[in-house]
TORLOFI-479646 format. One record per residue: residue number from 0; residue in one letter; x, y, z of N, C-alpha, C, O in turn. Coordinates in steps of 0.1 Angstrom, whole numbers, plus 5000, padded with zeros to 4 digits. Last residue first. Example, Ala and Ser with C-alpha at 12.3 -4.5 7.8 and 13.67 -1.06 7.14 Angstrom:
2
{i=1; aa=S; n.east=5128; n.north=4978; n.up=5071; ca.east=5137; ca.north=4989; ca.up=5071; c.east=5129; c.north=5000; c.up=5079; o.east=5134; o.north=5011; o.up=5080}
{i=0; aa=A; n.east=5132; n.north=4943; n.up=5078; ca.east=5123; ca.north=4955; ca.up=5078; c.east=5132; c.north=4967; c.up=5078; o.east=5142; o.north=4967; o.up=5085}
END
This chain:
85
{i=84; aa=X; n.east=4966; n.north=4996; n.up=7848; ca.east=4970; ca.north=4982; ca.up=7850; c.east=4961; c.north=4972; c.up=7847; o.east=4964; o.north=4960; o.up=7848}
{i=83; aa=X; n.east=4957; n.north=5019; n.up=7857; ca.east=4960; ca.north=5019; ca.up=7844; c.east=4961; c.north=4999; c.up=7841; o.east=4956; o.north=4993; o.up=7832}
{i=82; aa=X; n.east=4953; n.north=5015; n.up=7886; ca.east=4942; ca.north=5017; ca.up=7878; c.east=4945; c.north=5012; c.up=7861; o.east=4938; o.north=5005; o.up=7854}
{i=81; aa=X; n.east=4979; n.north=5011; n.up=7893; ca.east=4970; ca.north=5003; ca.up=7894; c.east=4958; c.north=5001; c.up=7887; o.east=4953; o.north=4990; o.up=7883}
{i=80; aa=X; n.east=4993; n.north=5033; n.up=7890; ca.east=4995; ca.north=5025; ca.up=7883; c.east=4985; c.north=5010; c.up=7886; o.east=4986; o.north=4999; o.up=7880}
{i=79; aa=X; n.east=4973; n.north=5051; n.up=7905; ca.east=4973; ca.north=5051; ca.up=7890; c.east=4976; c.north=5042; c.up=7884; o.east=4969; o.north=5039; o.up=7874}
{i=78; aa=X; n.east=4981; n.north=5038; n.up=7930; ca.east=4969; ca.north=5039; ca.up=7929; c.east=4966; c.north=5042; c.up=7914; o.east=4955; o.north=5037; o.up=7909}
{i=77; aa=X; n.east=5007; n.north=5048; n.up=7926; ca.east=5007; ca.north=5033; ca.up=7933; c.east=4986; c.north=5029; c.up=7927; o.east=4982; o.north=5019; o.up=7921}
{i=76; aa=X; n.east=5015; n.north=5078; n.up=7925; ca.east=5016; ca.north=5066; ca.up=7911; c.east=5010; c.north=5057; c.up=7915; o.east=5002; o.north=5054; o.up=7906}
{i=75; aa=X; n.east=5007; n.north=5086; n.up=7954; ca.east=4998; ca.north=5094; ca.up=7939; c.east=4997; c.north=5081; c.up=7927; o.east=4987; o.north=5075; o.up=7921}
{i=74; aa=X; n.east=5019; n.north=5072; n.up=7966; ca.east=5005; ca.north=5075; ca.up=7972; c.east=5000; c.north=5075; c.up=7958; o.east=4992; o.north=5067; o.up=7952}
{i=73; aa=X; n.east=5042; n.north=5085; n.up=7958; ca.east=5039; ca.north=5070; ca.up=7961; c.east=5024; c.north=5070; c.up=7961; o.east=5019; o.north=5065; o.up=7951}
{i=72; aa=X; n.east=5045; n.north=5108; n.up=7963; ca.east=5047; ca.north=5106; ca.up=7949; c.east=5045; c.north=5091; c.up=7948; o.east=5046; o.north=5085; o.up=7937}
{i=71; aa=X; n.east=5046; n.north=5113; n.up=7990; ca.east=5034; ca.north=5118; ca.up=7980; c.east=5033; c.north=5110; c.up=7967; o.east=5022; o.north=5105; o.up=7962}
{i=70; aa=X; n.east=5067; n.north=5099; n.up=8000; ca.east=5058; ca.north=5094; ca.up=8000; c.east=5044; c.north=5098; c.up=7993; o.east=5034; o.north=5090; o.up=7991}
{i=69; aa=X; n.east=5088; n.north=5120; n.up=7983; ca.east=5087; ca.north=5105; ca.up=7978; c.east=5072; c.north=5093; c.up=7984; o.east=5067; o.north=5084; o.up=7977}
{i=68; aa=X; n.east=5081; n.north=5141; n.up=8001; ca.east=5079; ca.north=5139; ca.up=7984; c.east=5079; c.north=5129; c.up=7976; o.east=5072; o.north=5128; o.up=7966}
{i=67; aa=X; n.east=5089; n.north=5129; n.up=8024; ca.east=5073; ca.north=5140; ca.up=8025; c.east=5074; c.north=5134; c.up=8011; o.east=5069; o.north=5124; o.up=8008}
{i=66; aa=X; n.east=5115; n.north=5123; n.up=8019; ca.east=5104; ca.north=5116; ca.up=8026; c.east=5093; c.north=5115; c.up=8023; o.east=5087; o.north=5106; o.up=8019}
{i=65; aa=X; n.east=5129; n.north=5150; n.up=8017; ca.east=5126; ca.north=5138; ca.up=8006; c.east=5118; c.north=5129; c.up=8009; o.east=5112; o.north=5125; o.up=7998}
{i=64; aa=X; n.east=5125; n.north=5163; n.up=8041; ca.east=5119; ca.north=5165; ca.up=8028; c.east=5117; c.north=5159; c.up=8019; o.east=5107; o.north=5159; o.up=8011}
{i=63; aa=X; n.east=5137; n.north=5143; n.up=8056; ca.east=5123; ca.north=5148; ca.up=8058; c.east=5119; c.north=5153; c.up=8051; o.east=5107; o.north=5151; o.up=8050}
{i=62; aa=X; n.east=5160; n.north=5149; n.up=8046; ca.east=5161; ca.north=5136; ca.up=8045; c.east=5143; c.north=5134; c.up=8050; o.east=5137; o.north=5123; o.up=8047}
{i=61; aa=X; n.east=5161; n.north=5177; n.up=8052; ca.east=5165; ca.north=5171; ca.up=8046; c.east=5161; c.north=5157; c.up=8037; o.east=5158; o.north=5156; o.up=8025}
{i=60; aa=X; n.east=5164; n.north=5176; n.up=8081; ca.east=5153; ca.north=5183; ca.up=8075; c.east=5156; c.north=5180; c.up=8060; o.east=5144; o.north=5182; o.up=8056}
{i=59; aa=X; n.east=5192; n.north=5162; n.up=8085; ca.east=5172; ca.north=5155; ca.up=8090; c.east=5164; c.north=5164; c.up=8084; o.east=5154; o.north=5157; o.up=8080}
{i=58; aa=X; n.east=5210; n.north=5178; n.up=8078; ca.east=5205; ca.north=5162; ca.up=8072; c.east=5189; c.north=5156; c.up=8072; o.east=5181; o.north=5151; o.up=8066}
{i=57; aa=X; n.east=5205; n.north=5199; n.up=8095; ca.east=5199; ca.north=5200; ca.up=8083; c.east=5197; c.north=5186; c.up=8074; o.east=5188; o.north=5183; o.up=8066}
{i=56; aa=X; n.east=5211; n.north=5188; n.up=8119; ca.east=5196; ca.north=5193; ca.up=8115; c.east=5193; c.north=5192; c.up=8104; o.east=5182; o.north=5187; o.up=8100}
{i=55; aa=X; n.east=5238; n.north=5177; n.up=8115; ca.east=5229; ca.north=5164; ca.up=8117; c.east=5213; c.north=5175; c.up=8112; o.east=5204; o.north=5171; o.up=8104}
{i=54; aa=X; n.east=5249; n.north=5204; n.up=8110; ca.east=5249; ca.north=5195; ca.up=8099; c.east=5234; c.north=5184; c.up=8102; o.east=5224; o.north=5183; o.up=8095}
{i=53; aa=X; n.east=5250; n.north=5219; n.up=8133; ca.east=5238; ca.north=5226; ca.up=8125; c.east=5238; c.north=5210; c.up=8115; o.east=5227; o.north=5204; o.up=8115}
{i=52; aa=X; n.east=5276; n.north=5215; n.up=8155; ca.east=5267; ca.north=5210; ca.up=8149; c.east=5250; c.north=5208; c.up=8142; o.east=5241; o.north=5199; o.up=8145}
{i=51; aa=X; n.east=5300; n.north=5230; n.up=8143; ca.east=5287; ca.north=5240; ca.up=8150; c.east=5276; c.north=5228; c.up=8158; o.east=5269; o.north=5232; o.up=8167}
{i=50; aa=X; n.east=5315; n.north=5213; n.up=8131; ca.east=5316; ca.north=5214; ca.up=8142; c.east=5305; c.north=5223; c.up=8151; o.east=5302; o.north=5223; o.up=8163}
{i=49; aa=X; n.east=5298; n.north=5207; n.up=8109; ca.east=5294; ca.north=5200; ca.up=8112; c.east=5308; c.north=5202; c.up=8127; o.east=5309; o.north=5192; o.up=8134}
{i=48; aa=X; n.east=5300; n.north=5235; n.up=8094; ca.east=5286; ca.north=5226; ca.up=8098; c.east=5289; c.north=5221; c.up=8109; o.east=5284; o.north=5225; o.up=8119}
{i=47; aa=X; n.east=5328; n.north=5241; n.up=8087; ca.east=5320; ca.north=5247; ca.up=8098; c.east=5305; c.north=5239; c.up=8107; o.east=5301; o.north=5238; o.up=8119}
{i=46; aa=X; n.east=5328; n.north=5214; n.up=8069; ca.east=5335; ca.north=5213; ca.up=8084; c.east=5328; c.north=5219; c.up=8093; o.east=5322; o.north=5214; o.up=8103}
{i=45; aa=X; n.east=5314; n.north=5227; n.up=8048; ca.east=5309; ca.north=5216; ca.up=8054; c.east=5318; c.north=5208; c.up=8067; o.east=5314; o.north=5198; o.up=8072}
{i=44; aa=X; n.east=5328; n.north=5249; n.up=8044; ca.east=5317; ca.north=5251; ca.up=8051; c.east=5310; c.north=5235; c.up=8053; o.east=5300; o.north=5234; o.up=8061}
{i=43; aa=X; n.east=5353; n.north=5237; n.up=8036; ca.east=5356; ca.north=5244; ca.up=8045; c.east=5342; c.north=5246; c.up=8051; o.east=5342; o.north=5245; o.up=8063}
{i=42; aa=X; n.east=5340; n.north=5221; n.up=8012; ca.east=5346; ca.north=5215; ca.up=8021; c.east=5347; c.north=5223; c.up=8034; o.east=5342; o.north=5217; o.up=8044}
{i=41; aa=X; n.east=5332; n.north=5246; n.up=8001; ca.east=5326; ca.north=5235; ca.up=8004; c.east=5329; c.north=5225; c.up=8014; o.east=5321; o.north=5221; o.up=8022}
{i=40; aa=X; n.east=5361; n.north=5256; n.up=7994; ca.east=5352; ca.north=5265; ca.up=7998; c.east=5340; c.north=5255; c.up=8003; o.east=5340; o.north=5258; o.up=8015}
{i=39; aa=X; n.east=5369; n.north=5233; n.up=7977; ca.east=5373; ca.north=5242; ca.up=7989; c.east=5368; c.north=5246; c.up=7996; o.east=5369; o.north=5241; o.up=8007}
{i=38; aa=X; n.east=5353; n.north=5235; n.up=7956; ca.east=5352; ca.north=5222; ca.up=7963; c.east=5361; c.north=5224; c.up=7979; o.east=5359; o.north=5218; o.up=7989}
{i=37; aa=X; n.east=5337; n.north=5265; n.up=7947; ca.east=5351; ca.north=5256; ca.up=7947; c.east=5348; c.north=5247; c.up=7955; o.east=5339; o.north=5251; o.up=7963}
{i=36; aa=X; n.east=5299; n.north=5269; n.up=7936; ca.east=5310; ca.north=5268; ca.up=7944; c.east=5328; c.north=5265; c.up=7946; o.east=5326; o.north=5253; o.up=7944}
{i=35; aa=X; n.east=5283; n.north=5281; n.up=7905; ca.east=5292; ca.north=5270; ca.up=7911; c.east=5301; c.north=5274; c.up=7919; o.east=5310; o.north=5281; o.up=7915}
{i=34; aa=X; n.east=5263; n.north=5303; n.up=7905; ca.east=5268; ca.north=5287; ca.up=7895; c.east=5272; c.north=5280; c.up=7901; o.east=5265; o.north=5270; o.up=7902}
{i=33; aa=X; n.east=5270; n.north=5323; n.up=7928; ca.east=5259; ca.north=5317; ca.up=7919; c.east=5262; c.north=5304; c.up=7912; o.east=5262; o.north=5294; o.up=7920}
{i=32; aa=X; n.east=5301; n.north=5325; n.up=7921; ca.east=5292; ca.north=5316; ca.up=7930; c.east=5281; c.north=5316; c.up=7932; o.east=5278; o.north=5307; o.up=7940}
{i=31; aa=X; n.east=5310; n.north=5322; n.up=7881; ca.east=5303; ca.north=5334; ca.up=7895; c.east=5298; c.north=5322; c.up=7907; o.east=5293; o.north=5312; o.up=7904}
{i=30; aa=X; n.east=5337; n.north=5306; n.up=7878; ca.east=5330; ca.north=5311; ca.up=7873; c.east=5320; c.north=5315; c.up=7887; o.east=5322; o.north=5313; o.up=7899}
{i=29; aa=X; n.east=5365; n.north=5300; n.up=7884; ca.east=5362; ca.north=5307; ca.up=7870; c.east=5352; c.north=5309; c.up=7862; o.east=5351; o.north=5312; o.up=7850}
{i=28; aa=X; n.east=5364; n.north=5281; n.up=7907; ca.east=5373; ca.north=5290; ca.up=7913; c.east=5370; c.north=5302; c.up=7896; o.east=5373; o.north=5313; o.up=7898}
{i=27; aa=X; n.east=5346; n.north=5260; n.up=7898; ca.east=5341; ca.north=5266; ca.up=7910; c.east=5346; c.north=5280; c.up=7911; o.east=5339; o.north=5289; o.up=7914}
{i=26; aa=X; n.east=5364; n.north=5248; n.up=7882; ca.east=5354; ca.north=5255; ca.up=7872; c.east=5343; c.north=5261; c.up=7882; o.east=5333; o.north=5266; o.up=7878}
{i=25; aa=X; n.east=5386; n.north=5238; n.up=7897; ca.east=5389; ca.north=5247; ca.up=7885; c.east=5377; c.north=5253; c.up=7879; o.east=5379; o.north=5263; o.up=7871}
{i=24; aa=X; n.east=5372; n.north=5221; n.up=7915; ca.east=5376; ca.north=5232; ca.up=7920; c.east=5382; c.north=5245; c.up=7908; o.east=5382; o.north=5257; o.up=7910}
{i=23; aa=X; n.east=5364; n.north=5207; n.up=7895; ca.east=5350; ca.north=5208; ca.up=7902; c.east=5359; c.north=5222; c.up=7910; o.east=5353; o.north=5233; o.up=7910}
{i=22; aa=X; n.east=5386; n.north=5194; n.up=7888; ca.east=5374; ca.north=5201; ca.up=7877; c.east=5367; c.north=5205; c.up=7881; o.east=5358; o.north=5209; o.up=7873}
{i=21; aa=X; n.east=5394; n.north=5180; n.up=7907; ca.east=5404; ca.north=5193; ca.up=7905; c.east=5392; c.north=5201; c.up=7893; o.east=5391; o.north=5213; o.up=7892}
{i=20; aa=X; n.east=5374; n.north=5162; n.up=7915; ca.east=5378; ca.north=5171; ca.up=7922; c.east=5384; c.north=5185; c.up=7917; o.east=5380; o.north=5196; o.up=7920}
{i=19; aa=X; n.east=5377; n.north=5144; n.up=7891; ca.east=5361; ca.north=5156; ca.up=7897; c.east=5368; c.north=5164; c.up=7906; o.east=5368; o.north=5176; o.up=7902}
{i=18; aa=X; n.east=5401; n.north=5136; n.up=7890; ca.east=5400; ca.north=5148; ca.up=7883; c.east=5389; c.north=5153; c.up=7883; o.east=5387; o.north=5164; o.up=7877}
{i=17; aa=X; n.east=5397; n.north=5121; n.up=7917; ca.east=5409; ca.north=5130; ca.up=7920; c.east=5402; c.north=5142; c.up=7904; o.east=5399; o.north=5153; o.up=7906}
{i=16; aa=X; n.east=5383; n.north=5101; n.up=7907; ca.east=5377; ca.north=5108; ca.up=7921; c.east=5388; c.north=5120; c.up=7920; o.east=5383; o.north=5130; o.up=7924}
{i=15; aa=X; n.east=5396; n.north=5088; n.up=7884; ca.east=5385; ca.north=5093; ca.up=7886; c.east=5380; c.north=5104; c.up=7895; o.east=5376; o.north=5115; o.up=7892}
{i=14; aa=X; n.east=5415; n.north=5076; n.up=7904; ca.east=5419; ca.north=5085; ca.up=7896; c.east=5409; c.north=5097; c.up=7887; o.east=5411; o.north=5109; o.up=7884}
{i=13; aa=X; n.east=5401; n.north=5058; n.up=7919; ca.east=5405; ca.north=5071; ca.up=7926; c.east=5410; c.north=5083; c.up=7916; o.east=5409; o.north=5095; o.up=7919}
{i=12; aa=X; n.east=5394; n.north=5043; n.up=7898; ca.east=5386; ca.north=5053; ca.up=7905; c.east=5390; c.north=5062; c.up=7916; o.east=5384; o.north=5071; o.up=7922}
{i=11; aa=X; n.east=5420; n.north=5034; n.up=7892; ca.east=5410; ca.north=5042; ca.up=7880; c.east=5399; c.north=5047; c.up=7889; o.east=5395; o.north=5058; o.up=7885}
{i=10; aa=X; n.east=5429; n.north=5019; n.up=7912; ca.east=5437; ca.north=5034; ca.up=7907; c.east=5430; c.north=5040; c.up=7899; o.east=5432; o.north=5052; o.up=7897}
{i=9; aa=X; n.east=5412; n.north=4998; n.up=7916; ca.east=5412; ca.north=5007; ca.up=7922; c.east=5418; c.north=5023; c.up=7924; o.east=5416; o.north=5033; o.up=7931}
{i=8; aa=X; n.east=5416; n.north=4986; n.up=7890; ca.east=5399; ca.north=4989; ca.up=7890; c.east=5404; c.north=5001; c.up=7905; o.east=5400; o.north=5013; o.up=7904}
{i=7; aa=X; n.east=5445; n.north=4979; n.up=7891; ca.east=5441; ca.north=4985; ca.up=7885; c.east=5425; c.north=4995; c.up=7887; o.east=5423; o.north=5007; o.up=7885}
{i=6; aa=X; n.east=5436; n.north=4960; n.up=7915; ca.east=5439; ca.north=4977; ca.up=7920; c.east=5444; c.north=4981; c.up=7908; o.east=5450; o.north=4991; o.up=7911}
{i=5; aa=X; n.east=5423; n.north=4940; n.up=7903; ca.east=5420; ca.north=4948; ca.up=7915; c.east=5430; c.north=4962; c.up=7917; o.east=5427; o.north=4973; o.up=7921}
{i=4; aa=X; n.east=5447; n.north=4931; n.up=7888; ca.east=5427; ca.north=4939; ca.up=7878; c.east=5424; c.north=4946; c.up=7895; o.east=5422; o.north=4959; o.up=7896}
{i=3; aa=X; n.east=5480; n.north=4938; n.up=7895; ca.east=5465; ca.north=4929; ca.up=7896; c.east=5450; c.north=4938; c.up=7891; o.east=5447; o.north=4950; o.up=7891}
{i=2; aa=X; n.east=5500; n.north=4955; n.up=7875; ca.east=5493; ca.north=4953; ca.up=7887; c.east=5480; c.north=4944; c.up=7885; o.east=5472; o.north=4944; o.up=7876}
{i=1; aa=X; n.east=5534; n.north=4938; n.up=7865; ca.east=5522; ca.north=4944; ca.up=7858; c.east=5506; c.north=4942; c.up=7877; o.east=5504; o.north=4933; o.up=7886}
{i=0; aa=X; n.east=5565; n.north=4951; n.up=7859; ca.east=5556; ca.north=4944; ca.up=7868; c.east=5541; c.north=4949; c.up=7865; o.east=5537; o.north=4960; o.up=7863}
END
């Protein structure tokens, strides 16, 4: 039996999604946490977050820092790339 292009396309990215995971917890779990966390261990502190509820703050502080940086970085090109133009 051969599967439809659609869930071929959808077993390849899950299957995809499944070997980041196990590579992400195999190279988390064999080398310093400096470097790299386990996807475990991540998961587990990204639960703590978000029952404490600390998560929504830090999203916002966050998503307020990229803001700040991207509106700088606007400001700054928009007016060069104009000049240069």
């Amino acid at each position: 039996m051969r599967l439809p292009a659609a869930w071929k396309h959808l077993l390849t990215y899950a299957a995809s999604l499944l070997a980041g995971a196990v590579l992400w917890e195999a190279v988390g779990r064999n080398t310093p946490e400096a470097f790299m966390v386990p996807l475990s261990a991540t998961l587990v502190r990204l639960g703590a977050l978000a029952r404490s509820g600390e998560l929504l703050a830090l999203i916002t502080d966050s998503l307020t820092l990229f803001g700040t940086g991207f509106a700088i970085a606007f400001a700054v090109a928009v007016p060069l790339g104009l000049l240069i133009a």
